[in-house]
C-alpha positions in Angstrom: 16.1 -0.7 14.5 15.9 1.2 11.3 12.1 3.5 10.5 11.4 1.0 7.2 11.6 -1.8 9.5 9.6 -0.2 12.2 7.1 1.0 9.5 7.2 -2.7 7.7 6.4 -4.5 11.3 3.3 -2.3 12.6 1.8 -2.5 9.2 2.2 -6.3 9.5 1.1 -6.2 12.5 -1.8 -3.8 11.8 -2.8 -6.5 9.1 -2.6 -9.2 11.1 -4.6 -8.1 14.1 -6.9 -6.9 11.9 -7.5 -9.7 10.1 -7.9 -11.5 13.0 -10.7 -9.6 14.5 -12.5 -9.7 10.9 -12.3 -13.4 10.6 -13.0 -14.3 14.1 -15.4 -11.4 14.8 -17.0 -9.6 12.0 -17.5 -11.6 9.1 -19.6 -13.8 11.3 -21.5 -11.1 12.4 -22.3 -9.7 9.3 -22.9 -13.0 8.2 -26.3 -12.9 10.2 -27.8 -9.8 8.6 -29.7 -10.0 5.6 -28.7 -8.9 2.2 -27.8 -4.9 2.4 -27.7 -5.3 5.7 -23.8 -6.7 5.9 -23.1 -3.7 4.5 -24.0 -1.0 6.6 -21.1 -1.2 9.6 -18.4 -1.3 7.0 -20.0 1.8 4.8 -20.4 3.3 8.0 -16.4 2.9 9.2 -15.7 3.9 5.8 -17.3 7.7 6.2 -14.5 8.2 8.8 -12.2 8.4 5.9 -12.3 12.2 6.3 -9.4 11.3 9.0 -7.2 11.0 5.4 -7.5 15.0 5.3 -5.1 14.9 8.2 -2.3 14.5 5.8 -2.7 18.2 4.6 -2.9 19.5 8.5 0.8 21.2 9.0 1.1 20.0 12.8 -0.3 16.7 12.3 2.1 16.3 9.6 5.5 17.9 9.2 5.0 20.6 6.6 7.8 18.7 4.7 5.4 16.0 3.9 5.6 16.1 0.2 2.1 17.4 -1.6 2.4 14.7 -4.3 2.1 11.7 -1.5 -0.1 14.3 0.9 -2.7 15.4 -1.5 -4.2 12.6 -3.8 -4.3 10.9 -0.2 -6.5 13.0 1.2 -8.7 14.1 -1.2 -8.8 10.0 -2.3 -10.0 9.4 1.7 -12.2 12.5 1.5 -13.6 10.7 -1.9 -14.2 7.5 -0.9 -16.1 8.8 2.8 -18.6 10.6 0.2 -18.9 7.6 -1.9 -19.5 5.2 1.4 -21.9 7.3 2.4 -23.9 8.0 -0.4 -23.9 3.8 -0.4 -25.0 3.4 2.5 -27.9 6.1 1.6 -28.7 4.0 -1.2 -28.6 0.4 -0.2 -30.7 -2.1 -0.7 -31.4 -0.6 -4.3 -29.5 -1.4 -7.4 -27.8 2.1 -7.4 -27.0 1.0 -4.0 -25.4 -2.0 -4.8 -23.5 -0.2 -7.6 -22.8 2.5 -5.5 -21.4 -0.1 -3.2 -19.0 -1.7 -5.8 -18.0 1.6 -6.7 -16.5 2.5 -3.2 -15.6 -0.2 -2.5 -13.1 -0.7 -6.1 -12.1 3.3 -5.9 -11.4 2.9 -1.6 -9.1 0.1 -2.3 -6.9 1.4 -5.3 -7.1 4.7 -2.8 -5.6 2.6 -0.5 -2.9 1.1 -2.6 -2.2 4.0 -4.3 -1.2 5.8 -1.1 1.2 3.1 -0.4 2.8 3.1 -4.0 3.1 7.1 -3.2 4.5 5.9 0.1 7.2 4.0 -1.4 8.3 6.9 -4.4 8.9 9.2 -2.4 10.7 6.6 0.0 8.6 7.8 3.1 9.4 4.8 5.4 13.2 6.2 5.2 12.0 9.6 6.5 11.2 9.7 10.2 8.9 12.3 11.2 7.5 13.6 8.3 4.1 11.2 8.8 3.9 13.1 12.6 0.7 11.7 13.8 0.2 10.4 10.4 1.9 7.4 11.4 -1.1 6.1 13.4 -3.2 6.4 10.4 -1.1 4.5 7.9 0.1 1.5 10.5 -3.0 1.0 12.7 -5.9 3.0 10.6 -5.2 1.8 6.9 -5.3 -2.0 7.6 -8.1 -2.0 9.4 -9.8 -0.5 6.1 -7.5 -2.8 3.6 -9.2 -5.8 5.8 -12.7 -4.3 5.5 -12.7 -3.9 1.7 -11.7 -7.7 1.9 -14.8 -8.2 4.0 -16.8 -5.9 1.8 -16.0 -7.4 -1.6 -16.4 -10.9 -0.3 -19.8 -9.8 0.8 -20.7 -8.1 -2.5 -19.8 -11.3 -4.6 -21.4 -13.8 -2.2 -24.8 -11.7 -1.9 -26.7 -10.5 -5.3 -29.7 -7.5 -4.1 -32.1 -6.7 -6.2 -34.5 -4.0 -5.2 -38.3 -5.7 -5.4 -41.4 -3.2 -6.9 -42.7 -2.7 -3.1 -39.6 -1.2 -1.9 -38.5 -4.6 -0.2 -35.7 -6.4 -0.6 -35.1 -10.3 -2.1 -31.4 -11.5 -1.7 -30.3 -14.1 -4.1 
């Protein structure tokens, strides 16, 4: 079977499983926390994104890899674990909460931005140039594609407004 096609069905498959676990699993736990609260286990999966750096590691990658797909990758990962956690230092304040929309809008166009990289430089034709990279992109990446999903659905459904003793009201 061709690479694309290999690549196309363990992303799919990445999705759906995934998906599955998020719907069946995780949105209902999060459901039961209060306000902020939802937040915290997908900000915290999030500062893992430093995994993205792996992209500029010769050895993890083939040092073929091309810079223009490797770089923005990485340092876009690196970005958006700073920016989870800096959310998650905030939370349950309104810089919090815009902190969290902030992450959350840059983490996904990271996302999608890697794959439009992905497809100009046509690396699902190129075996072996993702190395172990490959694990990242079709088991790692839609596990996070599914969790912005989960955080944006959150962030719409639950306004937090920080209260004048430091606790929190959810609207």
């Amino acid at each position: 079977m061709p690479f694309p096609v290999l690549f196309a069905i363990s992303v799919a498959f990445g999705l759906t499983a995934w998906g599955t676990v998020a719907f069946c699993y995780i949105l209902p736990a999060l459901s039961e926390r209060p306000g902020p609260e939802n937040l915290k286990p997908i900000l915290l999966l999030h500062s893992f994104r430093f995994l993205g750096l792996a992209f500029i590691v010769p050895g993890v990658v083939s040092p073929e890899l091309p810079a223009a797909f490797a770089q923005p990758v990485a340092y876009g990962d690196l970005t958006t674990a700073i920016l989870a956690l800096f959310a998650m230092a905030t939370l349950g304040s309104r810089a919090g909460t815009v902190l969290a929309w902030v992450f959350n809008a840059f983490g996904t166009a990271d996302l999608l931005f890697a794959f439009y990289l992905g497809s100009r430089i046509s690396l699902p034709d190129s075996p072996g140039l993702l190395g172990a990279g490959y694990f990242i992109l079709t088991a790692y990446v839609p596990l996070l594609l599914i969790t912005h999903g989960v955080a944006f659905r959150l962030l719409l459904r639950t306004k937090v407004v920080a209260a004048s003793r430091g606790q929190l009201r959810t609207a």
